[in-house]
N, C-alpha and C positions, 0 to 999 in steps of 0.2 A: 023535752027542753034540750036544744042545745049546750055540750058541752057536761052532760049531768052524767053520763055514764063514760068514760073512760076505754072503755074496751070496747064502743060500742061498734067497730069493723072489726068481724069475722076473716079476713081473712088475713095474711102478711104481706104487704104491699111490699115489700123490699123485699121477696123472694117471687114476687111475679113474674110471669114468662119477660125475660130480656129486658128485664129494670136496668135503664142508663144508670141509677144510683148505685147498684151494686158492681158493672163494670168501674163508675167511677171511683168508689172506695178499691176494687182493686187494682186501679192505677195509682190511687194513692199509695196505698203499701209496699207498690213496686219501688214508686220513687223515692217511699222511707228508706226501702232496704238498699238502693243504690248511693243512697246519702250516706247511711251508716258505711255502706263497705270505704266508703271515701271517708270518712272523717276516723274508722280506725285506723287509714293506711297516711291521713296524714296532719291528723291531729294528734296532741299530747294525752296519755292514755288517761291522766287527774284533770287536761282541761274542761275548759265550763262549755268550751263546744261540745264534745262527746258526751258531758251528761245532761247538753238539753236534747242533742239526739235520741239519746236511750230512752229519755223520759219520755218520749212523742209513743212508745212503743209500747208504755202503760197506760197512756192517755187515749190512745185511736182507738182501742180491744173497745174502750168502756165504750166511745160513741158510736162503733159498729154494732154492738150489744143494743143500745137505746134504739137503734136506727131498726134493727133488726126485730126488735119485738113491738113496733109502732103498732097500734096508740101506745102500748103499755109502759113502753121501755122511756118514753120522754116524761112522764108521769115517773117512773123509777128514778129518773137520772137528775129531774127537780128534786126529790125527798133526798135523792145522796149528798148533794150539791147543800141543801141547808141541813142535814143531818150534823156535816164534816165542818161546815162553815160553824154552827156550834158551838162543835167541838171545840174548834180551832183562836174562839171569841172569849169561852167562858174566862179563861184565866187572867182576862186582861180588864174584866167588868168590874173590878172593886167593889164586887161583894160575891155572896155564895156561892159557888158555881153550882149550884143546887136551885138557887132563885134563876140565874139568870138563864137554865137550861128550861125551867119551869114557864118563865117566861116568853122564851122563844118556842116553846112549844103551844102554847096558847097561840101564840102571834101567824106562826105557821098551819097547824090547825083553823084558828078564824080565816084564814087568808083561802084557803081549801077547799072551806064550807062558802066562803062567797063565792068563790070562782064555780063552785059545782051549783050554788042556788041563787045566786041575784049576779052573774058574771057581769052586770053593767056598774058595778058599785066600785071596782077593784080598781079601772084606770084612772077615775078621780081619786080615789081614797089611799093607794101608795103613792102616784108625786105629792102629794097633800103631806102626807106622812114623812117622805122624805124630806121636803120641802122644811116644816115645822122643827125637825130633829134636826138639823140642819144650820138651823137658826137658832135651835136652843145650846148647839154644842157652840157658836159662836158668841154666842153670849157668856155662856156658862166654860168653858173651855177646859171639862173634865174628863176621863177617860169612859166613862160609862155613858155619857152622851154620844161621843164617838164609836163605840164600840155598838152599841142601837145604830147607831146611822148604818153601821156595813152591814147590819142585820139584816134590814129595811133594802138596802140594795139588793142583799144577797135575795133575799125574797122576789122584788121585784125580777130579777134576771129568771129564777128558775119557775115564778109562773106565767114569762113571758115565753119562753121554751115549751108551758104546756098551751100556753094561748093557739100555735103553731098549729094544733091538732085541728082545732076549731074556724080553719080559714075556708070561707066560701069555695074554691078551687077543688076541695075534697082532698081525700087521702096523699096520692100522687104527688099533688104539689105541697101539699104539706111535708112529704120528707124531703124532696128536694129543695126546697127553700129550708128547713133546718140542717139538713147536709150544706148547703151553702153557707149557713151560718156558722158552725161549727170552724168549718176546714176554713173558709177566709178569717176568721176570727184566730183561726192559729196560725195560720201562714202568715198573717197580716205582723203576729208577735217575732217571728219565726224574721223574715225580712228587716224589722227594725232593729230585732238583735246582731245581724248578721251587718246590714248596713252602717249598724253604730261598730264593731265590734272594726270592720275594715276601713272603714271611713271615716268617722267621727271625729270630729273637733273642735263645732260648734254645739256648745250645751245652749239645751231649752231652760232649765229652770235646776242650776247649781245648788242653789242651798235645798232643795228639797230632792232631784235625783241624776246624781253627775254625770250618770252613765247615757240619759235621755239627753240626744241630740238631734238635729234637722237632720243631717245626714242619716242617722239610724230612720226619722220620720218616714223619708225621701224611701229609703229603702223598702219602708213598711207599705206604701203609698204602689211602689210601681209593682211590689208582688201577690197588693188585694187587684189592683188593674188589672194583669196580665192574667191571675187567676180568674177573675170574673167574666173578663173577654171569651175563657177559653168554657168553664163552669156556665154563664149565662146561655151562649151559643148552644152548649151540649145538651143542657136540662133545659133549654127554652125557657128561660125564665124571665123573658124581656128584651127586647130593642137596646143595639149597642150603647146608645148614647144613656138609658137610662140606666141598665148597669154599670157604667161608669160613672153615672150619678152616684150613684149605692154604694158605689166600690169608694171613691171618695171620702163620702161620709162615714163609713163604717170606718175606714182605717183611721182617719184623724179621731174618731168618737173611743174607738179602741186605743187611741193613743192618750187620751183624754182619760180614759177610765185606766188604765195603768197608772198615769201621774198620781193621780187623786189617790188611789191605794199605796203608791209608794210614799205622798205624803202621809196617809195615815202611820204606815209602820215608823216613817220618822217620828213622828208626836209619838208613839209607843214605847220607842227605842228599842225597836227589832229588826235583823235583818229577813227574813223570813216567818210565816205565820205560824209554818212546820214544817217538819222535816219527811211530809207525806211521802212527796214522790221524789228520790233526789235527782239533784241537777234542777229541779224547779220550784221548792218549797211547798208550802201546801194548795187547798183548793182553793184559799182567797188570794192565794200567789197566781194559780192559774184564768182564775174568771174576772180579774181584774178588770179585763178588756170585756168581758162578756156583761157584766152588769150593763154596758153602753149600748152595745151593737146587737144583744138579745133586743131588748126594747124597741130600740131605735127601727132594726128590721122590720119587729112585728107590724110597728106604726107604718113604715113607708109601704110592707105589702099592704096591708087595708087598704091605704089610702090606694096606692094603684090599682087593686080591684072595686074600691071607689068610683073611680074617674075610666074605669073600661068596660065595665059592667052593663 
């Protein structure tokens, strides 16, 4: 059965003779390390630019590591993702953090067991889930309602990252379309910070986060474009015009799953979920965007091996 053994390629596709993935992660890192030499020589050594740059540099290791031990490491980097998101929830669940670690352990677990034995069960039964919890925190409008909903997301995103393995195209395309998810999902943050940070002066939604502006959007917008132009082209991942469909949707969706999370820490009253990686708070600070643009991808690939097949 599809999907039921995890390790099931022998061999490392990201260390295949002349993987474009691996030249393109190290152009990425080239152009990490020329940002940093730039932002120590001319940014403030306590500003919040130089510790979201530092922070990229705790952040990349983890997804060359996942990338690097495909299938295994994407299966690894879902379990870290809701291990730390857990972590990161228990204290806010108003009650045990013994129940509700107990709980997310079941939750993740069943989620594991469906994915490896009825895989057809999970894409009705999380937006369902999400969907109900959802509605129940709206009704009900307590912290433990809320606190289940980012569960429910966090889950969704990280086995929609292992969904990835599992796409008709085989190995190959499967890391480069999760290489693609990845680096425009951070670029895409990466731009809107940078565009709100120079530009910014019209806010999207003040009472819930001042800092979110069209300009930062615009910013987020023209650097998933330009990456995708360049990422689609190199990894052949599609026809210009449809990767700028893609590119599109993922940055507004990743802008969408930011809002949503910075609303949540307002109802919390937190600035940060933790103080995991500094300069960017913890891992529900980082995958805020990714809860969207993991899913959102997996669906639009399918569907375009759909419609080309």
């Amino acid at each position: 059965m599809k999907g039921c053994h995890p390790i099931s390629v022998a061999m490392l596709p990201f260390l295949s003779s002349g993987s474009q993935i691996g030249i393109a992660m190290t152009a990425l890192y080239g152009l990490l390390g020329i940002t940093s030499l730039l932002v120590q020589r001319l940014a403030a050594p306590t500003g919040s630019l130089r510790n979201q740059v530092n922070a990229w540099w705790r952040i990349f290791p983890v997804v060359t590591i996942a990338l690097l031990l495909y299938p295994l490491g994407p299966w690894l980097l879902a379990g870290l993702i809701c291990l730390l998101a857990v972590r990161e929830l228990a204290p806010y669940a108003d009650d045990p953090s013994s129940h509700f670690r107990r709980n997310a352990a079941l939750a993740v677990g069943a989620a594991t067991t469906l994915h490896l034995l009825v895989p057809a069960v999970l894409p009705v039964a999380l937006p369902t889930l999400i969907v109900a919890q959802f509605l129940f925190f709206r009704a009900r409008a307590v912290k433990p309602s809320l606190v289940y909903l980012l569960l429910w997301l966090t889950i969704a995103a990280a086995w929609s990252i292992v969904r990835f393995i599992d796409i008709p195209a085989g190995p190959a395309a499967s890391l480069a379309w999760l290489f693609y998810l990845f680096i425009v999902t951070a670029l895409n943050d990466i731009g809107q910070f940078i565009g709100g940070k120079l530009f910014g002066s019209h806010r999207i939604a003040p009472t819930i986060s001042p800092n979110k502006t069209w300009q930062g959007l615009a910013g987020g917008v023209a650097v998933s474009q330009l990456l995708t132009l360049v990422l689609g082209s190199y990894l052949q991942l599609g026809s210009p015009a449809r990767m700028a469909a893609y590119a599109l949707l993922l940055s507004v969706g990743g802008f969408a799953g930011d809002l949503m999370f910075s609303a949540a820490k307002r109802y919390l009253g937190i600035k940060d979920f933790s103080q995991l990686i500094p300069g960017h708070g913890g891992i529900l600070d980082r995958i805020d965007s990714l809860v969207v643009t993991a899913p959102l991808l997996y669906i639009l690939v399918i569907t375009m091996e759909g419609t080309t097949s």
